[in-house]
MARBA-3410 file (N, C-alpha, C, O; in Angstrom, 1 decimal):
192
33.2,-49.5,-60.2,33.6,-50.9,-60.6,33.9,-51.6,-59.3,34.6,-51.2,-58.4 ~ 33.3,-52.8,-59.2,33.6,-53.6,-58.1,34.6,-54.8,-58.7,34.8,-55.1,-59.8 ~ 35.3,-55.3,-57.5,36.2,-56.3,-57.5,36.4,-57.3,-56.0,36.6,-56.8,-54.8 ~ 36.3,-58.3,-56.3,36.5,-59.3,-55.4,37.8,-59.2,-54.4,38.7,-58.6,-54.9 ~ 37.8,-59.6,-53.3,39.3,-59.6,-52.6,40.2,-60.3,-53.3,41.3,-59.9,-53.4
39.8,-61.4,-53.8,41.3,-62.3,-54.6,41.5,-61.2,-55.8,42.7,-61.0,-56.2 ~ 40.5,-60.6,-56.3,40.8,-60.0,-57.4,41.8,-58.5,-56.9,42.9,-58.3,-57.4 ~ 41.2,-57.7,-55.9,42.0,-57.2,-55.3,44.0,-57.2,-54.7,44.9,-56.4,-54.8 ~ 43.8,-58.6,-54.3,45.2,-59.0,-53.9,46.0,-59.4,-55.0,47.2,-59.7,-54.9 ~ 45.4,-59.6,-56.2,46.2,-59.9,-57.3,46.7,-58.3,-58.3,47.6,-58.1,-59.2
45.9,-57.6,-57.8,45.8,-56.3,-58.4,46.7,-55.6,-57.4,47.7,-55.2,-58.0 ~ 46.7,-55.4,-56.1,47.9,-54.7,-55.3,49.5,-55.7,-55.6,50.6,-55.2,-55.2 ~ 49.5,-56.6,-56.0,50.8,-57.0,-56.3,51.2,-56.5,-58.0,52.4,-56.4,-58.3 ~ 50.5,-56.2,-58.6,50.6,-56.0,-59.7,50.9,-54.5,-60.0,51.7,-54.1,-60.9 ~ 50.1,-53.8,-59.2,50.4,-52.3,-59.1,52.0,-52.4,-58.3,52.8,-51.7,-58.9
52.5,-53.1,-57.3,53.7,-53.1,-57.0,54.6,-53.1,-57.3,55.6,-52.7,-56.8 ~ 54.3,-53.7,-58.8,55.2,-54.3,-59.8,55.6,-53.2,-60.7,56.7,-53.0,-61.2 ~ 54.1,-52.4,-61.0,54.6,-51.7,-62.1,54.9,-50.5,-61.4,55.0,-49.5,-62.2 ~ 55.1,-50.3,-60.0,55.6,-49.4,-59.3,57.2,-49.2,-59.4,57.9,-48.2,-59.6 ~ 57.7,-50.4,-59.1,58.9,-50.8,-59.2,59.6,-50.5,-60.9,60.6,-50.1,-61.6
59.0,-50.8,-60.9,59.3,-50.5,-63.1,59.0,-49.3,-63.3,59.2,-49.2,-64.5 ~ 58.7,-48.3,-62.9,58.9,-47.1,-63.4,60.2,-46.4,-62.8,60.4,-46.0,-61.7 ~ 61.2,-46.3,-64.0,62.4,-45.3,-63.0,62.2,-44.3,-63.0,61.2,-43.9,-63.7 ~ 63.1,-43.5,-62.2,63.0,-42.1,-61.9,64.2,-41.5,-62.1,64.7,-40.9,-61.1 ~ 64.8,-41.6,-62.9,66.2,-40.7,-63.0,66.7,-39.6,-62.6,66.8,-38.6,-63.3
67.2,-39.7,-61.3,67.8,-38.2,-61.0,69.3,-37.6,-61.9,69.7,-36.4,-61.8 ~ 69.7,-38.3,-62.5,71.0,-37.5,-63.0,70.4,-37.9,-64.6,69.3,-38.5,-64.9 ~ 71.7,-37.3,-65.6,71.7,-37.8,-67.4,72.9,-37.4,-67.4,73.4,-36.6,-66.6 ~ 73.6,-38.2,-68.8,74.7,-37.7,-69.2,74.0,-37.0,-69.9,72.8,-37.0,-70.2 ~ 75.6,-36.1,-70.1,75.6,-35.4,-71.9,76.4,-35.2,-72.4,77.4,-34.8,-71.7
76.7,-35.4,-73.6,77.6,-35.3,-74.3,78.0,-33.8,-74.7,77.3,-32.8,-74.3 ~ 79.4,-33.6,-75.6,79.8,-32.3,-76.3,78.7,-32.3,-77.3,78.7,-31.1,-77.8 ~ 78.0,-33.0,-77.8,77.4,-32.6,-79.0,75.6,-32.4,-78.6,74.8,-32.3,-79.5 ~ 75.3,-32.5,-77.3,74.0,-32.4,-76.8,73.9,-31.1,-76.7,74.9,-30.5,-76.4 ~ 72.7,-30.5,-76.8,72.3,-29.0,-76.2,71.8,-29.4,-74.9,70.9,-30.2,-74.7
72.4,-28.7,-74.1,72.7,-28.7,-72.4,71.0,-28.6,-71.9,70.3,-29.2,-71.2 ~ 70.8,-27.5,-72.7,68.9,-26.6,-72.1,68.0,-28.2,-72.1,67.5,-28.8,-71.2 ~ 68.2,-28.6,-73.7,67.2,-29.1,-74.5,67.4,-30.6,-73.5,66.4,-31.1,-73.0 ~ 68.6,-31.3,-73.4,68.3,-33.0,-72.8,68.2,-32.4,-71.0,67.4,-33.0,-70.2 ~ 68.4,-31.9,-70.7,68.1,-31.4,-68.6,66.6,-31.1,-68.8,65.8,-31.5,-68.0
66.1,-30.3,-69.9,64.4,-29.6,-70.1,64.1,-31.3,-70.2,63.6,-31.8,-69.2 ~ 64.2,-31.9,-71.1,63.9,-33.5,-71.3,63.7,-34.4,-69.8,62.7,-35.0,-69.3 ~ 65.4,-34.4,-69.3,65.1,-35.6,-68.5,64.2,-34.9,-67.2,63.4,-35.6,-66.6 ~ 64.5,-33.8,-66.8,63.4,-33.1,-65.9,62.0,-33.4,-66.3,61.3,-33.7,-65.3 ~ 61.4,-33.4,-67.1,60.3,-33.4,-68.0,59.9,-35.2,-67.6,58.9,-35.5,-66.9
60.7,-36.1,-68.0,60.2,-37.2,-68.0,60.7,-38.1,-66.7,60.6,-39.3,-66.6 ~ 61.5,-37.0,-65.5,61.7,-37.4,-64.2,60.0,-37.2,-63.5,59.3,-37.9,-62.9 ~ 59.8,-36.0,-64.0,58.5,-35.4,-63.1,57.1,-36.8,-63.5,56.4,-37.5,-62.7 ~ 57.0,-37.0,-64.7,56.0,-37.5,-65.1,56.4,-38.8,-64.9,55.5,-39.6,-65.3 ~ 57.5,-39.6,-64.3,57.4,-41.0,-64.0,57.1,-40.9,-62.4,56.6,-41.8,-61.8
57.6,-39.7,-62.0,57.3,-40.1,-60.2,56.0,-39.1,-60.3,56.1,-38.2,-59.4 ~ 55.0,-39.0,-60.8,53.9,-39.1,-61.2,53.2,-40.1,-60.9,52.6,-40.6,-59.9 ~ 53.5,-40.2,-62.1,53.2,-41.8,-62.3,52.7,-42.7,-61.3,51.6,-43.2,-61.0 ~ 54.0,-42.9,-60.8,54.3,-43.5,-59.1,53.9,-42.8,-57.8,54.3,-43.1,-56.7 ~ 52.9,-42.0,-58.1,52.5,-41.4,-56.9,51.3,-41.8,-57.1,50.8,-42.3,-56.1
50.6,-41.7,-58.3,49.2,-42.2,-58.7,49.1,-43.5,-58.5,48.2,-43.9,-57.7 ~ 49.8,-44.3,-59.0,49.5,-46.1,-58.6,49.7,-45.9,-57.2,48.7,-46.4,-56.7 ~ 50.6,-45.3,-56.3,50.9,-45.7,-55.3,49.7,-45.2,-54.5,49.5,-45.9,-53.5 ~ 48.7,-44.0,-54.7,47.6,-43.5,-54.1,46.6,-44.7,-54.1,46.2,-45.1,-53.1 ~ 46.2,-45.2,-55.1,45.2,-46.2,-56.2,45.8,-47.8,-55.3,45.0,-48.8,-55.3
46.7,-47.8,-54.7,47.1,-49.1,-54.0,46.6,-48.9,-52.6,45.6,-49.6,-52.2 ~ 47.2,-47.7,-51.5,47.0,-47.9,-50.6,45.2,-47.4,-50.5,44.8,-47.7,-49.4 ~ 44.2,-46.9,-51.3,43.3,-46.7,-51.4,42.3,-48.3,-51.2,41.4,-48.6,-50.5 ~ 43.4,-49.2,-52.6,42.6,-50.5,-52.3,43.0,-51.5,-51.1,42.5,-52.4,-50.4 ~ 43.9,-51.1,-51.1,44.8,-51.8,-49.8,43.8,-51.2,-48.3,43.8,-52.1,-47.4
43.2,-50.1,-47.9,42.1,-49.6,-47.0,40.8,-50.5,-47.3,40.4,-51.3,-46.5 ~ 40.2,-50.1,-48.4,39.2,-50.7,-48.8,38.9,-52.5,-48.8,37.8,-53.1,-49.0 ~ 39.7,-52.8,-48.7,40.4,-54.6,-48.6,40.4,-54.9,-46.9,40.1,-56.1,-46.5 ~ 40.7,-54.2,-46.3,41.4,-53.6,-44.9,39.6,-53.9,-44.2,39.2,-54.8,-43.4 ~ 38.9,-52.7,-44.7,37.7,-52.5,-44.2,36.8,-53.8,-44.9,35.7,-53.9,-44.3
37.0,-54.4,-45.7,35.8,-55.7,-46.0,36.3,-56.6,-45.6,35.5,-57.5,-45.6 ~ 37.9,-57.0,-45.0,37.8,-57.9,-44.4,37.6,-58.1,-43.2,37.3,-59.2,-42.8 ~ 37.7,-56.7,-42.3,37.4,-56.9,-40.9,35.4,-57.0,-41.1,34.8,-57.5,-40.2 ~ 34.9,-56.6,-42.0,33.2,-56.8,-42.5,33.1,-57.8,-42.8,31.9,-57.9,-42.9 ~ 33.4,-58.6,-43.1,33.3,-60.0,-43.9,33.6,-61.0,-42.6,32.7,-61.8,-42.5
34.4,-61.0,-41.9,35.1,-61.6,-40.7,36.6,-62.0,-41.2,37.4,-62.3,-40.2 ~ 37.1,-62.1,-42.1,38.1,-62.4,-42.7,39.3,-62.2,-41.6,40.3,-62.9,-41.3 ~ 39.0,-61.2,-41.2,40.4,-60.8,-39.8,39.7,-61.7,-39.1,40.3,-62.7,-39.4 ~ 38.7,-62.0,-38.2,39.2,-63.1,-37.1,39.1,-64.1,-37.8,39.6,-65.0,-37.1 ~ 38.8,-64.5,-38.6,39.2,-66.1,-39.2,40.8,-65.9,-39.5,41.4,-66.8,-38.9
41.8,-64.9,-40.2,42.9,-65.2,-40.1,43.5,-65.4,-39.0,44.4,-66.3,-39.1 ~ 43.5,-64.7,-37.6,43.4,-64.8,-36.1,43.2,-65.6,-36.1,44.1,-66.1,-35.4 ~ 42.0,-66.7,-36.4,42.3,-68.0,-35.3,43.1,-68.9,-36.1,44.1,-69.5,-35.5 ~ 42.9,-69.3,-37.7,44.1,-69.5,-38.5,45.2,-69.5,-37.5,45.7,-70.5,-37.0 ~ 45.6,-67.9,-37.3,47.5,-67.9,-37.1,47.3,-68.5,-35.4,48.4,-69.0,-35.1
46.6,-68.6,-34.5,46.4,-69.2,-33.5,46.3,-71.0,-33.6,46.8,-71.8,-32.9 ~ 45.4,-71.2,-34.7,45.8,-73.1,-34.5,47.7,-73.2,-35.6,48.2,-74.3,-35.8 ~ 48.0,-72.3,-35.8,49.5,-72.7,-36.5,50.1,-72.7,-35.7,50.9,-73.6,-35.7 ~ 49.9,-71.5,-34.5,51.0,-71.6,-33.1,50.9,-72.8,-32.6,51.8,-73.7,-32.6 ~ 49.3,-72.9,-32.2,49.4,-74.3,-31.6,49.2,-75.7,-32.2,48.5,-76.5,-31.5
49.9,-76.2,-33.5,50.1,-76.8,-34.4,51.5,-77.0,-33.6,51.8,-77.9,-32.9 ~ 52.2,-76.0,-34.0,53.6,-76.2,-33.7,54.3,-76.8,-32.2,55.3,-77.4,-32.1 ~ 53.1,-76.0,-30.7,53.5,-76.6,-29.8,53.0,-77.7,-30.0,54.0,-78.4,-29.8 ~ 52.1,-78.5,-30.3,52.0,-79.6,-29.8,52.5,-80.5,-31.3,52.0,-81.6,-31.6 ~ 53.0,-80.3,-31.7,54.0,-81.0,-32.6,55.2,-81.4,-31.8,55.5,-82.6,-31.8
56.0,-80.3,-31.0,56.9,-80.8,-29.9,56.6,-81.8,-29.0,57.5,-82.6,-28.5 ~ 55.1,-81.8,-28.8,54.7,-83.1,-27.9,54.4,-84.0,-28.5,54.2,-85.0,-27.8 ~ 54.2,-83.9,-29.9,53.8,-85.5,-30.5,55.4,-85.9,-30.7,55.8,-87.0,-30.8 ~ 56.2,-85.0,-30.7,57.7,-86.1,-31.4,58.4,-86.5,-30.6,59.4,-87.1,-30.7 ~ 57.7,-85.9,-28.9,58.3,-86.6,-27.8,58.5,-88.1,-27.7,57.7,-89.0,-28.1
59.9,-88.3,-27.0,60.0,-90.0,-26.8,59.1,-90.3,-25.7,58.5,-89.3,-25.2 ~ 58.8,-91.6,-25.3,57.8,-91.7,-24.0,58.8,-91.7,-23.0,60.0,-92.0,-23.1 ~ 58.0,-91.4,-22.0,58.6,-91.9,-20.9,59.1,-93.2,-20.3,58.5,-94.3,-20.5 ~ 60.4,-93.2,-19.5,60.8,-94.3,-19.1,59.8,-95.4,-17.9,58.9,-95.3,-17.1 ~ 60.3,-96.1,-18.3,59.3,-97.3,-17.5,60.0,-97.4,-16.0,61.1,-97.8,-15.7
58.9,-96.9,-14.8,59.2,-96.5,-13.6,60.3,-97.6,-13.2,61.5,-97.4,-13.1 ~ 59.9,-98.4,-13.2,60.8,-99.8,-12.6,62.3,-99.7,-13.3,63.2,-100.4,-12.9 ~ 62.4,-98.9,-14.3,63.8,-98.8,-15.1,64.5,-97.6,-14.0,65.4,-97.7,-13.3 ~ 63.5,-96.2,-14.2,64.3,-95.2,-13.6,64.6,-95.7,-11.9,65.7,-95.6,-11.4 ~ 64.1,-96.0,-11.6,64.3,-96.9,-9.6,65.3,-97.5,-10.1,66.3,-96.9,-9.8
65.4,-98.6,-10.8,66.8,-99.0,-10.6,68.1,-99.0,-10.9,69.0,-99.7,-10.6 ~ 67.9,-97.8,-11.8,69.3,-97.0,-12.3,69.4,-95.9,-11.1,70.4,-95.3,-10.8 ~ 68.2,-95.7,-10.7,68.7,-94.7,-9.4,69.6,-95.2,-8.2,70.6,-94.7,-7.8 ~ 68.7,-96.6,-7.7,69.4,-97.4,-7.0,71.0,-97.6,-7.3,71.9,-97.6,-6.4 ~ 71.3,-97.8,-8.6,72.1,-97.9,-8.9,73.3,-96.7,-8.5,74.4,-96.8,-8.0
72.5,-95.7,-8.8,73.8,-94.7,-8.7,74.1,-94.4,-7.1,75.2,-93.8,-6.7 ~ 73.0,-94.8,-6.3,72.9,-94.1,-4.7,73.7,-95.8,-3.9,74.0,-95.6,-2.7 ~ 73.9,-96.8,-4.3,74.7,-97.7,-4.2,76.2,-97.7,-4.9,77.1,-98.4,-4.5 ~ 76.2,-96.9,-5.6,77.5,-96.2,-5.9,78.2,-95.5,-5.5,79.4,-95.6,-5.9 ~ 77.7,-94.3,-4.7,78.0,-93.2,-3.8,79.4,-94.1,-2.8,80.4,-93.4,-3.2
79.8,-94.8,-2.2,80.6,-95.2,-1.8,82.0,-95.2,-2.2,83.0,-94.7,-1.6 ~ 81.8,-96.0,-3.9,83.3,-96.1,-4.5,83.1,-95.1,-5.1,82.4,-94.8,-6.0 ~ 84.4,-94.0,-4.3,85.0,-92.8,-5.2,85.4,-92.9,-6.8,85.0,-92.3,-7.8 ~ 86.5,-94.6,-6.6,86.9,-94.2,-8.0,85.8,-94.6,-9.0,86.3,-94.8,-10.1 ~ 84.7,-94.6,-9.1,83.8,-95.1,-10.1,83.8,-94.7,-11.1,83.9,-93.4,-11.1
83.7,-95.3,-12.3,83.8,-94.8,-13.6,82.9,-93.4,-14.0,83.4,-92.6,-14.8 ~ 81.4,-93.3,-13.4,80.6,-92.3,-14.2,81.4,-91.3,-13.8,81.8,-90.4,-14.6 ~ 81.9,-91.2,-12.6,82.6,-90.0,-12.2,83.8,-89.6,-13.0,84.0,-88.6,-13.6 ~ 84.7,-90.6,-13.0,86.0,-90.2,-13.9,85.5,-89.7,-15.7,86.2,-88.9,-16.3 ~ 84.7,-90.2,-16.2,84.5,-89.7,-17.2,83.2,-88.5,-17.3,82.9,-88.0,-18.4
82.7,-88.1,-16.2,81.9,-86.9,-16.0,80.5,-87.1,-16.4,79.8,-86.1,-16.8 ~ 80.1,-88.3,-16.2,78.7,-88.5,-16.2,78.1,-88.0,-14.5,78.8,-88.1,-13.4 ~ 77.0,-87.7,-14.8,76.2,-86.7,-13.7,75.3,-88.4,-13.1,75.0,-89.5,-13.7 ~ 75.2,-87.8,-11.7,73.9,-89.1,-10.9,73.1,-88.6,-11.0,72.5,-88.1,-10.0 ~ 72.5,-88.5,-12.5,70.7,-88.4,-12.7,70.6,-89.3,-13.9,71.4,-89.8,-14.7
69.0,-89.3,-13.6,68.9,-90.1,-14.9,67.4,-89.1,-15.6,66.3,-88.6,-15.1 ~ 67.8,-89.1,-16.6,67.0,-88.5,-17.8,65.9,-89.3,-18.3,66.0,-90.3,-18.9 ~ 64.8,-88.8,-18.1,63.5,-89.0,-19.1,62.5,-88.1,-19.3,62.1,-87.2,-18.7 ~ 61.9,-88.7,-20.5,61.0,-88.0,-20.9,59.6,-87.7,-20.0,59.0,-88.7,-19.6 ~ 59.1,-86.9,-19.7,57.5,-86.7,-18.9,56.5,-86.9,-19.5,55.5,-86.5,-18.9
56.3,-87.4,-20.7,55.6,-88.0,-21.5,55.1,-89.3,-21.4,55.9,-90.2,-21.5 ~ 53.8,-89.6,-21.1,53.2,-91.3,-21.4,52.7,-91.3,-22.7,52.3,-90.4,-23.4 ~ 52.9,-92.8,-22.9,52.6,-93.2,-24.5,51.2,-92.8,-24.5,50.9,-92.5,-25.7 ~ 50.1,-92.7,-23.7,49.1,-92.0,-23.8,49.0,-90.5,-24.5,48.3,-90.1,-25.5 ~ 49.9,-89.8,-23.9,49.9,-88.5,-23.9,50.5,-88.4,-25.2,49.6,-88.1,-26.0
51.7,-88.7,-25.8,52.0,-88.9,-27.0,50.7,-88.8,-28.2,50.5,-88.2,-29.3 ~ 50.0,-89.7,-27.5,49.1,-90.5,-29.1,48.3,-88.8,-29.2,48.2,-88.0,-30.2 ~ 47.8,-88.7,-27.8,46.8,-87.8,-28.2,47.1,-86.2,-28.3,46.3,-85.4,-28.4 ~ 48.8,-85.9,-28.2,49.1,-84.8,-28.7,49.3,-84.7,-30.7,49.2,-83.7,-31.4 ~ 49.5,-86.3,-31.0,49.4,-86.6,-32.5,47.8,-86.2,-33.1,47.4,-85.7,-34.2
47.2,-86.6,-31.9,45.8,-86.7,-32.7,44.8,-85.0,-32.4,44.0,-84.5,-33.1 ~ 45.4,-84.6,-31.2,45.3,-83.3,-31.5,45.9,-82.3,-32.6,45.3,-81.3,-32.9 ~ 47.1,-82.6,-33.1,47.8,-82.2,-34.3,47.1,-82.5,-35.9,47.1,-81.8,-36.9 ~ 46.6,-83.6,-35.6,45.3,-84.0,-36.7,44.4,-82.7,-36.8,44.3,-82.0,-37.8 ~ 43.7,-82.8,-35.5,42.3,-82.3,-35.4,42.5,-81.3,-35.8,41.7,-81.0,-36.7
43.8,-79.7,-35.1,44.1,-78.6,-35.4,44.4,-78.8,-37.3,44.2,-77.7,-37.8 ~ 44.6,-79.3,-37.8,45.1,-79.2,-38.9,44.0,-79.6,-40.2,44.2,-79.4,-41.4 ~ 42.8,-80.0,-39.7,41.2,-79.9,-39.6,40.8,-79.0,-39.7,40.3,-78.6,-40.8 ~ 40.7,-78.3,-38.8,40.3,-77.3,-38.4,40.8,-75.5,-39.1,40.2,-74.5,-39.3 ~ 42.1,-76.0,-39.5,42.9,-75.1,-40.6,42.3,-74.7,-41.6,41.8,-73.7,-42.0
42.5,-76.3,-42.2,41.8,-76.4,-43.8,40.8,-75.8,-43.7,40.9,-74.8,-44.5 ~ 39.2,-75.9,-42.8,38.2,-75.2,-42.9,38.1,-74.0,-43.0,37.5,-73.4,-44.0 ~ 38.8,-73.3,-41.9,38.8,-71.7,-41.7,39.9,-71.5,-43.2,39.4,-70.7,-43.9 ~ 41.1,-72.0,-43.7,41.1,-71.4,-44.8,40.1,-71.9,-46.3,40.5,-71.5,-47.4 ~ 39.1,-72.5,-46.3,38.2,-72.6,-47.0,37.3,-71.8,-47.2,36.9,-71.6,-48.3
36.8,-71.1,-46.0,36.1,-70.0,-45.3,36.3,-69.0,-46.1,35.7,-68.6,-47.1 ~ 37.7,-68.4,-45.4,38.7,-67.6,-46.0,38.8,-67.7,-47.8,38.6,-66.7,-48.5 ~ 39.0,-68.5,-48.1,38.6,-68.4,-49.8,37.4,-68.1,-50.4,37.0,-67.2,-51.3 ~ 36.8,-69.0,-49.7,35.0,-68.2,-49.8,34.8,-67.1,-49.9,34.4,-66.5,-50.9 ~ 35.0,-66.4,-48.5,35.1,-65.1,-48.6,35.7,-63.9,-49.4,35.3,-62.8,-49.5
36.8,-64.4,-49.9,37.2,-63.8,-50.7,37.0,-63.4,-52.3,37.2,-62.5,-53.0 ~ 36.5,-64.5,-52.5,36.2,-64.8,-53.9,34.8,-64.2,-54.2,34.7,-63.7,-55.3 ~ 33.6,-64.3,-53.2,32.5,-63.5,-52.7,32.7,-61.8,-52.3,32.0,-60.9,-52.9 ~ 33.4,-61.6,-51.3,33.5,-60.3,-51.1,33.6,-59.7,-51.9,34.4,-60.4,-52.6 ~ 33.1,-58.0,-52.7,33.7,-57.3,-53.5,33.8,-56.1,-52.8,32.9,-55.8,-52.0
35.0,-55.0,-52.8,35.2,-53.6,-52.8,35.2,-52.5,-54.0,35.9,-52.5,-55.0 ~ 34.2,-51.6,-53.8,34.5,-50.7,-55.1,35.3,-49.7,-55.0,35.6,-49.0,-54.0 ~ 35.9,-49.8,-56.5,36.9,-48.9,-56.6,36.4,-47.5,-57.1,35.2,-47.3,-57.5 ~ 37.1,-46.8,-56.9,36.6,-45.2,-56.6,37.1,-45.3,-58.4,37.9,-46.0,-58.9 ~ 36.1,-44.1,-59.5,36.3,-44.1,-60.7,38.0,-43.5,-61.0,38.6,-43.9,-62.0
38.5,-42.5,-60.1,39.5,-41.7,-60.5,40.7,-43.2,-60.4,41.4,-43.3,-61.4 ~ 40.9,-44.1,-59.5,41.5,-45.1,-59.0,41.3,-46.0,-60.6,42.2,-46.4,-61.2 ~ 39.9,-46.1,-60.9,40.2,-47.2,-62.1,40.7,-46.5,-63.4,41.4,-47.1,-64.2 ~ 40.3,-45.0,-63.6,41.2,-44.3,-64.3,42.8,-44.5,-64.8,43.3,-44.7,-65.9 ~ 43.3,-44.5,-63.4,44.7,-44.6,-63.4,45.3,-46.5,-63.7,46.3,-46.9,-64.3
44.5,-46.9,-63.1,44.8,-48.3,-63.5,44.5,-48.3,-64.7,45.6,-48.5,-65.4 ~ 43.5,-48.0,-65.5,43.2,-48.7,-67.1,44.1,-48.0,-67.6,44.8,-48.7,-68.3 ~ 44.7,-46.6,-67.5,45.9,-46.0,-68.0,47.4,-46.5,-68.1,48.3,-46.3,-68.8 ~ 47.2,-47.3,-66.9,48.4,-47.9,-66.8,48.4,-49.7,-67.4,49.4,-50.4,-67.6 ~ 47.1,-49.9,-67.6,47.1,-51.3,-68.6,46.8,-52.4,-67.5,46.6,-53.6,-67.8
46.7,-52.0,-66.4,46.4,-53.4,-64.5,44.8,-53.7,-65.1,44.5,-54.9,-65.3 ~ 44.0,-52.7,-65.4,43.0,-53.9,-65.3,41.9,-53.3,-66.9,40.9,-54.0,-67.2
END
């Protein structure tokens, strides 16, 4: 039986599930009025056959979980998520540089500098008594630089959409076969 990768990743969360939902009970009560042999022969009985159970889905997952593994690296699916998670990095740096302020306008910083290096004289000056520093702060950003860290954030985000378009394609196209003993245990267990 073949199955698509989306069909696949909908089917390893599902086996997860019903992984999780099978208990395994290590202890039981018992009451004075239980036969001791007969409920311990019981819950032993139906401890063994749920972590069973859970050992077969769990074989039948990482089985498709390989198989998924090996058609995406055939498919290309791994380096398209690789450059994916590479334009999200760089999505994010240059997001820092699109929300940059611009830089100050030269003729501003010169004369707030002037300002402070014409102040060096009077000790008692105000910036000093309240602990302002003789620098002046701006940004290294031009409103140029700005626009086109915006519009590279566009383009990367372009560029996303496609490769995960790709990425869908491929998945919805690719199929892996499942080994018969694997769909055995699934139709047993009611997954597919």
């Amino acid at each position: 039986m073949n199955i698509t990768l989306r069909k696949a990743s909908a089917l390893q969360n599902s086996i997860n599930d019903a992984v999780k939902a099978i208990k395994v009970e290590l202890t039981v009560e018992i009451n004075e009025f239980q036969s001791v042999e007969d409920t311990l022969a019981k819950a032993n009985t139906a401890m063994i056959e749920n972590d069973a159970r859970r050992q077969k889905l769990t074989i039948a997952l990482y089985n498709i979980r390989a198989l998924v593994g090996t058609a995406n690296a055939a498919s290309g699916i791994n380096t398209a998520l690789a450059k994916a998670a590479f334009i999200d990095k760089r999505i994010g740096q240059m997001e820092e540089l699109a929300k940059a302020t611009e830089m100050t306008a030269f003729e501003v910083i010169t004369g707030k500098l002037d300002k402070i290096r014409n102040d060096k004289g009077d000790v008692s000056r105000r910036s000093t008594i309240y602990g302002y520093t003789d620098t002046v702060t701006t940004s290294v950003l031009g409103k140029e630089q700005i626009t086109q860290a915006k519009a590279e954030v566009l383009n990367l985000k372009k560029q996303k959409q496609k490769i995960n378009d790709e990425v869908l394609e491929l998945n919805v196209k690719t199929e892996v076969p499942l080994a018969d003993e694997t769909v055995a245990v699934l139709q047993a267990e009611g997954l597919i």
